[in-house]
C-alpha positions as CSV (number, residue, x, y, z in Angstrom):
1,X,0.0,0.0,0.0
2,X,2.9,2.3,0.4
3,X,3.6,1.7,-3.3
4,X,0.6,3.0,-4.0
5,X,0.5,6.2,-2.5
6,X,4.1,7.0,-2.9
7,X,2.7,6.4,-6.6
8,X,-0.4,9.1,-5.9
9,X,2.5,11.5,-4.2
10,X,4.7,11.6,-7.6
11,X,1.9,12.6,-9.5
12,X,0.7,14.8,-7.0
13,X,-2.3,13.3,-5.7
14,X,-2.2,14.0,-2.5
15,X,-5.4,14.6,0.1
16,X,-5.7,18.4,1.1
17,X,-5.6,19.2,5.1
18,X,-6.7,22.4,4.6
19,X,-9.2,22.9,2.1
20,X,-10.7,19.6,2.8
21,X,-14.1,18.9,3.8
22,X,-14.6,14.9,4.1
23,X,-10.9,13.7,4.0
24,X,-9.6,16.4,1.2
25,X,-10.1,13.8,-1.6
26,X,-12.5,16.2,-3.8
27,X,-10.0,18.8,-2.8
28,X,-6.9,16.3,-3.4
29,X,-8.1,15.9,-7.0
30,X,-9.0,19.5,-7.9
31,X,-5.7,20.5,-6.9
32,X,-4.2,18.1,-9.4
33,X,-6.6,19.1,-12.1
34,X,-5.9,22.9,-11.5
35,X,-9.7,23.2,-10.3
36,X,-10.9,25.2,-7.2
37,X,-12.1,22.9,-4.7
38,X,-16.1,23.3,-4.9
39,X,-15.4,22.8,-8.3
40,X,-13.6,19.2,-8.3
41,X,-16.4,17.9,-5.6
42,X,-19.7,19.3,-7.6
43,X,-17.8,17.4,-11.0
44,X,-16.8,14.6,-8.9
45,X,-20.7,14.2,-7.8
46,X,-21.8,14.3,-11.2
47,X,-19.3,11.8,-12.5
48,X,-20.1,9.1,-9.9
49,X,-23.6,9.5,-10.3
50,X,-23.4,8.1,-13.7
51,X,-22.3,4.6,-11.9
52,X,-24.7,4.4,-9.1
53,X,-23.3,3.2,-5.5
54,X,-19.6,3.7,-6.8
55,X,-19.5,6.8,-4.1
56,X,-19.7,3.9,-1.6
57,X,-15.9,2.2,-3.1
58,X,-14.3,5.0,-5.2
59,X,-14.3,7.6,-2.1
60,X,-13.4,5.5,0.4
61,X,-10.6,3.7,-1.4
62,X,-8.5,7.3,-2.9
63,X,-9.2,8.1,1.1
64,X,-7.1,5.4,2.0
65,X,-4.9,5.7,-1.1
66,X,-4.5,8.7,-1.3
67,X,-1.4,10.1,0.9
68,X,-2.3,13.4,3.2
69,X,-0.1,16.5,2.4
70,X,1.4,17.0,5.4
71,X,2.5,13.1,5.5
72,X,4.4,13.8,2.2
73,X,5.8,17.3,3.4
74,X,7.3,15.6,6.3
75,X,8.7,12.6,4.3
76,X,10.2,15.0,1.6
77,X,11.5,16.8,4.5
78,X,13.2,13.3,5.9
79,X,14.9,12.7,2.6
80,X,16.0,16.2,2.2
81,X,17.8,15.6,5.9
82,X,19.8,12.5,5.3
């Protein structure tokens, strides 16, 4: 699992601490996409509501996936010290 998010971190998908609502996903992935926040999660609404229930897997899993920007600031910060 740590493949996997260190994955999400290089391509900078990464969970917002401070403009997030629910876990910063939404936020996480309008960040990425160059999209405000409110923006990301209203799109992000209307795309899983084409596949009904998929809110119940897809959110949950990118919240667990998905690595938390302060997490990556302080392992960035690690390497940068040794």
């Amino acid at each position: 699992m740590d493949d996997i998010r260190a994955a999400f971190a290089r391509q900078g998908l990464v969970r917002s601490s401070s403009a997030g609502v629910l876990g910063g996903v939404c936020a996480g992935l309008g960040r990425r996409l160059g999209l405000t926040p409110w923006i990301a999660r209203l799109l992000f609404v209307v795309v899983l509501m084409v596949l009904p229930g998929s809110q119940l897997l897809v959110y949950p899993a990118l919240w667990v996936l998905m690595p938390a920007d302060d997490s990556v600031a302080a392992a960035a910060a690690d390497t940068r010290e040794r």
